[in-house]
C-alpha positions as CSV (number, residue, x, y, z in Angstrom):
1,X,-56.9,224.4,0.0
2,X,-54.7,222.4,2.4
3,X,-51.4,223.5,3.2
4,X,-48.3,221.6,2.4
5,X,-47.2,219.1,5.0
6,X,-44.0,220.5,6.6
7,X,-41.2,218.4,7.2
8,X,-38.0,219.8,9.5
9,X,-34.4,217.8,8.9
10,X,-31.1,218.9,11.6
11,X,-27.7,217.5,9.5
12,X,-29.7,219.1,6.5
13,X,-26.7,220.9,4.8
14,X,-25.2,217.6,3.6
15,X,-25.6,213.9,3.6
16,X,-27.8,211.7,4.7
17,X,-29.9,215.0,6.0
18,X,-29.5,216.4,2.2
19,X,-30.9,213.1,0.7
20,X,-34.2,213.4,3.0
21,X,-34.3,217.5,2.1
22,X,-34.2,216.3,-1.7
23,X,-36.9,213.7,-1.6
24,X,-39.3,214.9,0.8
25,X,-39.3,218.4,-0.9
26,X,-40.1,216.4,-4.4
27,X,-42.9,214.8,-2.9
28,X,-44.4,218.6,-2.3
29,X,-43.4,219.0,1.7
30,X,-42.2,222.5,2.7
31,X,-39.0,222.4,4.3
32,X,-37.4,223.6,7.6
33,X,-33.5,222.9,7.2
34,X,-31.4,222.9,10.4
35,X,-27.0,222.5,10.4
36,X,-24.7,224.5,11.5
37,X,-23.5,225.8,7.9
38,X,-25.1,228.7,6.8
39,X,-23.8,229.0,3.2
40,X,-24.6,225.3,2.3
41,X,-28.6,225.5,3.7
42,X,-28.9,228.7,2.1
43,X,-27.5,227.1,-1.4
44,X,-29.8,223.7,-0.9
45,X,-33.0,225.7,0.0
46,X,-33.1,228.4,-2.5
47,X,-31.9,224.9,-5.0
48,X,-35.5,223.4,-3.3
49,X,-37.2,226.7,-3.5
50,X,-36.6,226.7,-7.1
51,X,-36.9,223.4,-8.4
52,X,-39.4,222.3,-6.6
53,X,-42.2,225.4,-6.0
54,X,-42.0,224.9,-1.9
55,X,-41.2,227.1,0.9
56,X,-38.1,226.5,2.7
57,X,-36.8,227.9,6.1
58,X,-33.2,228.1,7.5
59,X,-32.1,227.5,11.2
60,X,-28.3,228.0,11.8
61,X,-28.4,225.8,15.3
62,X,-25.2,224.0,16.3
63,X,-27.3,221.3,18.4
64,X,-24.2,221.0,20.4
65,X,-25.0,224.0,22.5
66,X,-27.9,225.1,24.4
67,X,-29.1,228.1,22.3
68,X,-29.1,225.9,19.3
69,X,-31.4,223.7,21.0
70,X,-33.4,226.0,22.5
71,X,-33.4,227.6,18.5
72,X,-34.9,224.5,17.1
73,X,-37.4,223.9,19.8
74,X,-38.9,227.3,19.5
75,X,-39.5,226.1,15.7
76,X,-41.6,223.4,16.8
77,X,-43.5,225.3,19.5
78,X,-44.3,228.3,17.0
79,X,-44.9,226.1,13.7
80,X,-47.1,223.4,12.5
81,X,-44.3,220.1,12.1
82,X,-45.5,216.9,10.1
83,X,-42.5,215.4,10.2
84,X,-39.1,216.0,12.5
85,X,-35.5,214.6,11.2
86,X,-33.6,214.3,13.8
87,X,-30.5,213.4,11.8
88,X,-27.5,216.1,12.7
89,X,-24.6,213.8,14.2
90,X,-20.6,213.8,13.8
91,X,-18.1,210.6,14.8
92,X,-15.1,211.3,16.3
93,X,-11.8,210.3,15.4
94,X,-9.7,209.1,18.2
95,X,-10.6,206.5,20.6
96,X,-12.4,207.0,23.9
97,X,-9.0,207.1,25.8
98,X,-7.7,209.6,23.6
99,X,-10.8,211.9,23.8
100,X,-11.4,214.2,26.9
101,X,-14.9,214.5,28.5
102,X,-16.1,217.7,27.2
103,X,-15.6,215.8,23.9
104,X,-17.6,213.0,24.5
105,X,-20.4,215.5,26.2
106,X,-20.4,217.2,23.1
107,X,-21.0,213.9,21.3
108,X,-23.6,212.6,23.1
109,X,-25.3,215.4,23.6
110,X,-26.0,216.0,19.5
111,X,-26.2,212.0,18.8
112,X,-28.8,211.4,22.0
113,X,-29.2,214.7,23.8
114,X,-30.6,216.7,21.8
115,X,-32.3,214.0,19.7
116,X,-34.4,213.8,23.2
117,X,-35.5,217.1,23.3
118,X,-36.5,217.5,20.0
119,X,-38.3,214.8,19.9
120,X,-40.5,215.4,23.4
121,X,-41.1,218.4,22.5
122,X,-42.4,217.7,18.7
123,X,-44.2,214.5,20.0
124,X,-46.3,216.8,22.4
125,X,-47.7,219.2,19.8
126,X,-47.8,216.5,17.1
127,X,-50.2,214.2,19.6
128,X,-52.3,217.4,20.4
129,X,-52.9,218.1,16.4
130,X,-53.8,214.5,16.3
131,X,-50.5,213.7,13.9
132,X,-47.3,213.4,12.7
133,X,-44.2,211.5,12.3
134,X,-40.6,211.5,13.5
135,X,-37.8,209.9,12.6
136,X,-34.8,209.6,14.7
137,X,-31.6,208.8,12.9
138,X,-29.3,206.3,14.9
139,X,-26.8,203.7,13.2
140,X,-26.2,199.9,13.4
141,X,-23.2,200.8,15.6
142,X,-25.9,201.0,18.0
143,X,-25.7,197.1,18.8
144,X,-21.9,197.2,18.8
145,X,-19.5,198.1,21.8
146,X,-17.7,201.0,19.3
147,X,-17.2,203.6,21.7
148,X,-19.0,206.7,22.7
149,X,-20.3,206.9,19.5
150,X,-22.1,203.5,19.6
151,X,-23.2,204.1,23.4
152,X,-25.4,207.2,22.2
153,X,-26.6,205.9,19.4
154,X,-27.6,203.0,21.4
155,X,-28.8,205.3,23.9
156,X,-30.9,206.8,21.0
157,X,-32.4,203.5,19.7
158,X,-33.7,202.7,23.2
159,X,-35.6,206.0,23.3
160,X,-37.3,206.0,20.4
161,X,-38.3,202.5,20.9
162,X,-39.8,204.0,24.4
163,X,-41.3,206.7,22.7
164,X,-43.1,204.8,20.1
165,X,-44.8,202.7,22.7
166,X,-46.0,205.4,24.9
167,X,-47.4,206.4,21.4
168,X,-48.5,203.5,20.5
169,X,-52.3,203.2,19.2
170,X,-52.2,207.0,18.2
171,X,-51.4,208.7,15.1
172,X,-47.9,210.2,16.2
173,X,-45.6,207.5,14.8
174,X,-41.8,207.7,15.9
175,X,-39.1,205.4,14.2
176,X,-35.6,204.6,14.6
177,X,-33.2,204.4,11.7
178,X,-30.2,201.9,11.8
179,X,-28.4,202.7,8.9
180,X,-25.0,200.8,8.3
181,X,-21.9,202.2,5.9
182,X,-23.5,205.3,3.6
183,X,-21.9,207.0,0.7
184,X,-21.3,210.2,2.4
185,X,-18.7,212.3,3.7
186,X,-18.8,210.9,7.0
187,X,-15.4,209.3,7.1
188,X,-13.6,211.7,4.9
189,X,-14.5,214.6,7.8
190,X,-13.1,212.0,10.2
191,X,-10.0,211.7,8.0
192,X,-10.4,207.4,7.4
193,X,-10.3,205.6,4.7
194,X,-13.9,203.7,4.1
195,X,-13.8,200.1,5.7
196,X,-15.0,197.1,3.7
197,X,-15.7,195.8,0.1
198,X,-17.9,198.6,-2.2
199,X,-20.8,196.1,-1.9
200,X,-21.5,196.8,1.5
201,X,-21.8,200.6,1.1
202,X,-25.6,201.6,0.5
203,X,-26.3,205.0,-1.4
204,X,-28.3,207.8,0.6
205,X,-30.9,207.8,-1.8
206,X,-31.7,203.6,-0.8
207,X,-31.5,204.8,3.0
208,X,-33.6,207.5,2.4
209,X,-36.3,205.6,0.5
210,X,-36.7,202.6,2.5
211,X,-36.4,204.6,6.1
212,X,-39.3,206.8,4.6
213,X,-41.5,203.8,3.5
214,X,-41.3,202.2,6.9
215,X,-41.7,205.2,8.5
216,X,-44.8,205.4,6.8
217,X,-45.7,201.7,7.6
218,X,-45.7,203.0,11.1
219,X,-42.5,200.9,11.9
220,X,-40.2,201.7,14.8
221,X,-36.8,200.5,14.0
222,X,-36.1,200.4,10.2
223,X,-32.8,198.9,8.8
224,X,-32.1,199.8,5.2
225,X,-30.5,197.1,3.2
226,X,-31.1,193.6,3.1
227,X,-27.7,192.2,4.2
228,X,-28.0,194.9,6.8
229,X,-31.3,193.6,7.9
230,X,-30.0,190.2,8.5
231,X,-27.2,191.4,10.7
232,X,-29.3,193.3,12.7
233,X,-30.9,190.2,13.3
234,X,-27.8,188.0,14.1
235,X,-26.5,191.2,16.8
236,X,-28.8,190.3,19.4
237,X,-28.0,186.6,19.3
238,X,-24.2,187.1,19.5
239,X,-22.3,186.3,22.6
240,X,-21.0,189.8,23.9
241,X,-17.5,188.7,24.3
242,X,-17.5,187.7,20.4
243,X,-19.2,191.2,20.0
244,X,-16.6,193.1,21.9
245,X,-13.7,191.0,19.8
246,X,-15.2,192.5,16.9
247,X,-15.8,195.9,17.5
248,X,-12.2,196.5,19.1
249,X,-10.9,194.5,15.9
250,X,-12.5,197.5,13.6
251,X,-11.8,200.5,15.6
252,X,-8.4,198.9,15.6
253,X,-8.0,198.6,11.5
254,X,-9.6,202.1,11.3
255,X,-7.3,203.6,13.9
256,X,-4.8,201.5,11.9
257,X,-6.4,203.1,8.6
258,X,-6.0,206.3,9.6
């Protein structure tokens, strides 16, 4: 008898993160859940455990730091990974004036940094099994000039697109995700109000479908959401003056919100 694919998801304990936990453990995957927040992966795996019949694992890593990194990369070296999530991430609040650099460091380094790492390293042993598939969570901020937050998810998208065509022609596949707004907690931990008409919010369970499906189409930059889609299409025609207009127009209403 084959054993069940493994899957491992950083940002498990809630979210976007939670959403993939939830469907990939329903499709029979055994899980490997990484955050920083003990009591909630605890609560969610033995919920999976249960419900499901699979075998879950919990990493408290806090991808911020170098032992949490190093924690989650001695996961991948020691056990068999299908599929990596690399989806833990955090905004910040202030602008970048207001932040100081160990801040932004910080950011980067759990939005791009570590998304790097983790994805080298899983890459490597997924190319010498001869498969496996990794998804890197970045946003459709990526193509906008709003702040630090933008510049390493950018940074993010770029990488993955490099990956996946060093990869190309193999059966590692590596995609980037470009969600827009989500239905999460994102902006209640950053203490704003959500931005925009209900419409253009999509839930996590849409983002996790559709990211999963073109994942699985081999596809290296998905875009969940049809209006989404378009506008992702439309960013790399628009004149970056008109693009920098725009983004310091919303960071201004949600500095404004806030």
């Amino acid at each position: 008898m084959n054993p069940r694919p493994r899957a491992l998801i950083t940002g498990a304990s809630s979210g976007l993160g939670r959403g993939y936990a939830r469907t990939l453990a329903a499709e029979g995957y055994d899980l490997v859940l990484v955050a920083r927040d003990e009591d909630r992966l605890s609560e969610l795996a033995e919920q999976l455990r249960t419900s499901q019949s699979i075998h879950t694992e919990v990493a408290v890593a806090d991808l911020s730091i170098r032992d949490g990194i190093d924690a989650v990369n001695a996961i991948i070296a020691t056990q068999p990974i299908d599929v990596l999530i690399n989806n833990a991430g955090f905004g910040l609040r202030g602008t970048l004036l207001d932040a100081d650099a160990a801040e932004l460091d910080v950011l980067d380094r759990v939005l791009a940094g570590a998304v790097r790492e983790l994805s080298l390293a899983a890459a490597r042993r997924m190319q010498a099994r001869g498969r496996g598939g990794i998804i890197n969570v970045s946003s459709l901020a990526a193509v906008t000039t709003m702040g630090q937050y933008a510049a390493s998810k950018a940074s993010t998208l770029v990488f993955t697109e490099a990956l996946a065509g060093e990869l190309r022609g193999g059966r590692v596949t590596v995609t980037a995700v470009l969600p827009g707004f989500i239905r999460t907690d994102f902006h209640s931990r950053l203490g704003v109000e959500r931005p925009g008409p209900g419409l253009i919010w999509l839930s996590v369970d849409q983002v996790v479908r559709e990211s999963l499906r073109d994942a699985r189409a081999g596809k290296v930059v998905s875009v969940p959401g049809w209006g989404y889609r378009v506008a992702a299409l439309v960013a790399p025609v628009v004149p970056r003056p008109l693009m920098r207009w725009g983004s310091a127009a919303f960071s201004f209403a949600r500095t404004r919100d806030s």
